[in-house]
Structure formats: C-alpha cells, structure tokens
C-alpha positions in Angstrom: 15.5 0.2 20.6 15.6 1.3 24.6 12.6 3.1 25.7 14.5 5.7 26.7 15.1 6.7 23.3 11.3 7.0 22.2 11.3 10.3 24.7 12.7 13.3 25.4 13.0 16.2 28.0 12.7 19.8 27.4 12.1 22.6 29.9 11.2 19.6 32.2 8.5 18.4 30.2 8.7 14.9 28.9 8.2 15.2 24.8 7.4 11.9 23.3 9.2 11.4 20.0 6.7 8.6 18.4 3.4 8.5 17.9 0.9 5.9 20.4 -1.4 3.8 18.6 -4.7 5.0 18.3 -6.3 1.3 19.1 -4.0 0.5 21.7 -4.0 3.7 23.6 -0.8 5.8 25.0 2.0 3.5 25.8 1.8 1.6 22.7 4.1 3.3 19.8 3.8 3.4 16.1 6.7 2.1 14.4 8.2 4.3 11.3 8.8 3.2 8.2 9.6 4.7 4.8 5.9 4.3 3.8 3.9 3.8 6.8 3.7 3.8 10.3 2.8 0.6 12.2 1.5 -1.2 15.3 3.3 -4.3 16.4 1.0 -5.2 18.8 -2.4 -5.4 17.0 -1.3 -4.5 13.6 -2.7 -1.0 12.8 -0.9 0.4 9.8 -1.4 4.0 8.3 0.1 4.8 5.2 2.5 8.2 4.9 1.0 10.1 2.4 3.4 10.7 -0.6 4.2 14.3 -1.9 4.6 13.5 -5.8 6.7 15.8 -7.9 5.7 16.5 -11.3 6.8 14.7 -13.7 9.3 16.5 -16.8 6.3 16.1 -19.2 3.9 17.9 -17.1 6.5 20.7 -16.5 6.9 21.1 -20.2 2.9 21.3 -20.9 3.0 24.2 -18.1 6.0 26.0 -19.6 4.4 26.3 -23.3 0.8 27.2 -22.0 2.7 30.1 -19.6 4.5 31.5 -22.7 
C-alpha cells in the first residue's frame, strides 16, 4: 500500500483515512482487519467490537411473550 492512499483531501484539508497508533504516536497507522485493528511496528492490537444478532431461538422467546 502507497502512503498516498492512507489520506485524503477535502476542502483543502488533508483527512487521514486510518487510524495512528496510540503507542507510537501520529505517523504510525493501524492496520484493519476483519476483527481487529493492529500496529506493525510495536504490536498494539484492539479488537473490533462485534454487533451479535439474535439468534432464531431468542426471537421466538420474544415473539410468544409479546403475544
């Protein structure tokens, strides 16, 4: 990936697409990944929190106490 890509330019203001790393300071991006976003430098990792759907039998158990 070229730098290039990790920003980009609106109203002439430079928007930065990733997010830094919080131990390595500003200039130091956060990979993303499907679960987590990570630091390649020192290894930071924070975990994307999951939105769970219910599950069918929990919808069910909500449908009969509702009726």
């Amino acid at each position: 990936m070229i730098k290039r890509e990790l920003y980009k330019v609106e109203n002439n203001k430079l928007i930065r697409e990733r997010r830094f790393c919080p131990r390595c300071g500003p200039g130091v991006f956060l990979a993303e990944h499907a679960d987590r976003y990570a630091c390649g430098r020192c290894g930071y990792t924070e975990i994307k929190k999951e939105q769970k759907a219910p599950q069918k039998s929990e919808q069910k158990g909500k449908q009969k106490k509702q009726a």
